[in-house]
N, C-alpha and C positions, 0 to 999 in steps of 0.2 A: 586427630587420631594418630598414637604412636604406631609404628608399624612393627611389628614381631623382630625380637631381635634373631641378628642373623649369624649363623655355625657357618664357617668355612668349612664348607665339604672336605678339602683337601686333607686338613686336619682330622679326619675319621676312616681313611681307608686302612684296612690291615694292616700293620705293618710286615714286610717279606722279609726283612733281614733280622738278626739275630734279636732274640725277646731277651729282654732287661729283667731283670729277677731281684725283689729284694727277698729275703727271708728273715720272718724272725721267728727265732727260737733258740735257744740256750744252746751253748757250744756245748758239743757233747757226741756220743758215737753215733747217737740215731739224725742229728742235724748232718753231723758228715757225711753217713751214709744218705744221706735225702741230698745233699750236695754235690757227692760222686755222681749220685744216679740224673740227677740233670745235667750235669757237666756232661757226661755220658751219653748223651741220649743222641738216636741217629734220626728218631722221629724229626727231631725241629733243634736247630741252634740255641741253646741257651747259654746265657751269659747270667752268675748269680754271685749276689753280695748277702753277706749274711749279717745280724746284728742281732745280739741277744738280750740287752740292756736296756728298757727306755729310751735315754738319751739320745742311745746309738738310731735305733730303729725310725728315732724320730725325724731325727737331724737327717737321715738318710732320703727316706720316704719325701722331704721337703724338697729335694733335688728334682721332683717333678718329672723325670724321664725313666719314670721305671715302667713297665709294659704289665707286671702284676706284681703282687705283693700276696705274699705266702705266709699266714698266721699260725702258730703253733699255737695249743692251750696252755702248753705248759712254757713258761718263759722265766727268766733268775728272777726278776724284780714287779713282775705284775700277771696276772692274768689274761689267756687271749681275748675275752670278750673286752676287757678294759683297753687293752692294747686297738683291738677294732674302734670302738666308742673312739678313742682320742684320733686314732687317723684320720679318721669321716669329719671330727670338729674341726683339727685342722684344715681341713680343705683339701685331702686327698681323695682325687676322684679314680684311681687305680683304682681296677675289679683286684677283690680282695677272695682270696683262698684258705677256707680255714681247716687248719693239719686238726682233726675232733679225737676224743677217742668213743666218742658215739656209732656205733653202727646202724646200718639197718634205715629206715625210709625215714627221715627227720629231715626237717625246714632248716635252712641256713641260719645260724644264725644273726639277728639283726645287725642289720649295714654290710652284710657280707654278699657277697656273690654267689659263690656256691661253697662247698663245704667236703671235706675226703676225709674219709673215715682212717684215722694213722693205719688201722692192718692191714688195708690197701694198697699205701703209699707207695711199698717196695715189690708190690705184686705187677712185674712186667712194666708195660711204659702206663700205666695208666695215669700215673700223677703226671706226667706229662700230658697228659692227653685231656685231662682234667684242667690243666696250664691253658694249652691254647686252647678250650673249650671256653673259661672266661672270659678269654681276651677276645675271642672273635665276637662273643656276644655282647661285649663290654662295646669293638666298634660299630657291629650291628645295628646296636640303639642309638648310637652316635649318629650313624647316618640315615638313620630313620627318625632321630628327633631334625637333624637337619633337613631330609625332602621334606618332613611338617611346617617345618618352617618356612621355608623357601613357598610350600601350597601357599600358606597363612597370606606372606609378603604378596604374593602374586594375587591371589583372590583380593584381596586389600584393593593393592593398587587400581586392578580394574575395575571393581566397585567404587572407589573415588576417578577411577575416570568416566566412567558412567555417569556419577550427579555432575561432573564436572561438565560434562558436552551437554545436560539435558536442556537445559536453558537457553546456548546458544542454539541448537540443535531446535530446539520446539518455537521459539519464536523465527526462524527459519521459515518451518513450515506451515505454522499459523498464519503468518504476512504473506506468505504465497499465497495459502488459499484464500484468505479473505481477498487480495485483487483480483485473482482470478474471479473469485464470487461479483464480484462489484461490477469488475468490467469497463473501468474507468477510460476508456476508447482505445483500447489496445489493439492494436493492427497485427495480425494474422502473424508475422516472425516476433513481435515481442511476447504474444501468448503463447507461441512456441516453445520462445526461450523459458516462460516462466513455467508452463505444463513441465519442460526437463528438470529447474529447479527441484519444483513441488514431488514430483518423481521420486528425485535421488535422497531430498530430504525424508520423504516415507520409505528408503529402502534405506538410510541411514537409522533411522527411527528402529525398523527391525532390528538390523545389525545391536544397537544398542541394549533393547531388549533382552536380548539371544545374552547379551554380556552381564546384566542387571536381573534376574526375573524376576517375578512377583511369585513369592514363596503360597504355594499355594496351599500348605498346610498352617498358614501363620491364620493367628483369630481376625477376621476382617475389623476394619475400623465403622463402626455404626454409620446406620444408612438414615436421609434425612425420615423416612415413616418410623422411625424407633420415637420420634419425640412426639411430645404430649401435643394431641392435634391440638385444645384450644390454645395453647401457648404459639400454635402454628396459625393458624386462622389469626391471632390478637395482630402476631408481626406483618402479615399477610395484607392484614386491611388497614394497617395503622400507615400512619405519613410518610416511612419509610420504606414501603413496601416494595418497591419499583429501584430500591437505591445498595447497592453493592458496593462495600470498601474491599479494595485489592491494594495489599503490603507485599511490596517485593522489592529487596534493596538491588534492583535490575530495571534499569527506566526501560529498555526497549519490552521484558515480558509484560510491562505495565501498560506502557502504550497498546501491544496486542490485547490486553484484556480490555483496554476503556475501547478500543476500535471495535472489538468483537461486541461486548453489550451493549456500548451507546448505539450501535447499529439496529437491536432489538428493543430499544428507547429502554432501556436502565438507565440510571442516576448512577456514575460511576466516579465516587473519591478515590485518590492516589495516597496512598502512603508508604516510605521508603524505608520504615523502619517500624517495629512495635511500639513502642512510645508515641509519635505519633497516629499509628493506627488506635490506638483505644483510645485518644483525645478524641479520634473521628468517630469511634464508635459511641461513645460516652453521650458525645453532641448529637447526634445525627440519627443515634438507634437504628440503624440497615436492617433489612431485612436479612442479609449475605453477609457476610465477611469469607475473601478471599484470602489467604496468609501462607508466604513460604515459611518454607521451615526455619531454614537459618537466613537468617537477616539482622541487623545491629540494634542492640539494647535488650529488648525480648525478642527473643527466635518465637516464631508460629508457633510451638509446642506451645511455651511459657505462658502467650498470652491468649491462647485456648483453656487451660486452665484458669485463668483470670477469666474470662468472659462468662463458662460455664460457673463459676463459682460467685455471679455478683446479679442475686434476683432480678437488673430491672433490665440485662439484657439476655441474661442465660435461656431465651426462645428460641435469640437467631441462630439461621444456620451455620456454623463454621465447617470450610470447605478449607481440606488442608491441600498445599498446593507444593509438592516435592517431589524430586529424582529419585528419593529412596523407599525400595520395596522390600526390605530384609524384614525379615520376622520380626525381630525386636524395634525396627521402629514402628512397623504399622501396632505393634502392639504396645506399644508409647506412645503412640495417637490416639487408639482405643482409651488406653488408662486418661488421658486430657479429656476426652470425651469431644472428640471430634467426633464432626455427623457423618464427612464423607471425604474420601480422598481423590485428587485429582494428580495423578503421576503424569512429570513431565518428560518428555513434550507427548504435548495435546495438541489435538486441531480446534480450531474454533467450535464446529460442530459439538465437540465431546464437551467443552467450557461450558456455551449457553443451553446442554443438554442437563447437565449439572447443576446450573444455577434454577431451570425448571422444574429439578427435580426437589432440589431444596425448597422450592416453592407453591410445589405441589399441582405444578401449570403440566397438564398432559399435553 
């Protein structure tokens, strides 16, 4: 995932010291007087260069450090809407002012900023006021496309650190509670120690949560009772019924999952990559299939689709097995036609809750 490109703030605050001015409009008495009267003006410092030609206006404009640019209609050699059109294609992103002789409530017109009606123009400071009324709003959006950005980059990041921990994060606390469950002779300070693991992994888990939610207006991904019971009952009772493939290119989330089912006597295959897991499935017909998301060759979405779409195993259940809870992927799990999702991390409990439920065992 590319990450939102990023605006140097620095580069969008007001500028306080004197505004750069181009103007185009034909030299003449009413340019000059619109010249004196900014030169003039005690409202705000301006500094202004004129250019009435094309060439001129263009070559100018290209210099990049002008704070706005002031469009007359009437110019020697072209007209102003023509004059606007070619500054915006060139790549001049200066808020543009255009001198109308339009009065009255009209739209700017296109690629301009805002627009002053000439009988205005010499009525008190207004064109000046008009002046930095573009510009401030010109850096305004500037630094309001930049804190979007900056949100953008930031919500990013934490959402990739989110899938990024869920994995180590969930087989953490899966392997704690499966020992603790087991009770393999643990003496009073090591179930100690491992009670405080299991602890801080589950208040690690929230924290994570809290950073990741689960969009609770997104369309849930289908639950295993959507599917067609006898196609449930054929997988159920047939020779694979009892047998679960789990694909995760993560050997320790795999070992949690054969530790956690082979404990409830499931037939648990391992595969570390899609290509592999649909050889297994192909062979074996499971009742389950277990599949992270992203894993090498086909990611879990990919070969969810393949499964669903090949008659002699589209019964079984696939159980999508990921860190990500954004709208648009549970709704790209949905569209693959996954049965049911399992967000990681899990505890064991939630896993062989899952795989019962795919199975239809109460």
């Amino acid at each position: 995932m590319q990450p939102p490109a990023q605006v140097d703030t620095r580069s969008v605050s007001f500028p306080t010291q004197r505004l750069k001015i181009l103007l185009a409009a034909r030299d003449d008495d009413r340019s000059g007087l619109i010249r004196s009267r900014l030169v003039a003006s005690t409202r705000r410092s301006l500094h202004v260069d004129q250019a009435s030609t094309a060439s001129d206006w263009q070559r100018q404009a290209l210099d990049g450090t002008y704070d706005a640019v002031l469009v007359d209609t009437h110019l020697d050699d072209v007209d102003g809407e023509t004059c606007l059109w070619r500054l915006r294609s060139m790549g001049v992103v200066a808020p543009v002012l255009m001198l109308t002789s339009n009065g009255g409530d009209h739209p700017p017109p296109h690629g301009a900023d805002d627009y002053l009606a000439i009988t205005e123009v010499l009525n008190g400071d207004t064109l000046v006021r008009a002046i930095v009324a573009v510009v401030e709003h010109h850096h305004l959006t500037l630094a309001l496309a930049a804190a979007r950005n900056q949100a953008a980059l930031a919500t990013t990041t934490l959402s990739e650190l989110a899938h990024d921990l869920a994995t180590p994060l969930g087989v953490v606390m899966g392997m704690t509670q499966a020992l603790l469950t087991d009770d393999n002779g643990l003496n009073l300070d090591s179930r100690a120690c491992l009670e405080d693991v299991a602890r801080e992994a589950l208040r690690a888990c929230a924290i994570l949560k809290r950073l990741n939610p689960i969009d609770a207006s997104a369309s849930p991904p289908r639950q295993p009772a959507t599917l067609d019971p006898d196609l449930r009952r054929a997988t159920a009772s047939g020779p694979g019924s009892r047998t679960v493939v789990i694909a995760d290119d993560d050997p320790a989330t795999r070992r949690l999952v054969c530790a956690t089912l082979k404990s409830d006597q499931y037939t648990v295959l391992e595969a570390a990559d899609g290509e592999h897991a649909w050889r297994l499935i192909r062979d074996h017909h499971p009742a389950v299939a277990i599949l992270d998301w992203q894993m090498p060759i086909y990611s879990g979405l990919e070969l969810t689709d393949v499964i669903k779409g090949d008659p002699q195993v589209q019964g079984m259940t696939v159980i999508m097995l990921t860190g990500r809870t954004a709208q648009a992927d549970r709704e790209a799990g949905a569209r693959a036609r996954a049965d049911l999702y399992l967000v990681k991390p899990f505890l064991p409990l939630e896993l062989l809750g899952a795989v019962q439920q795919a199975l239809g065992i109460s």
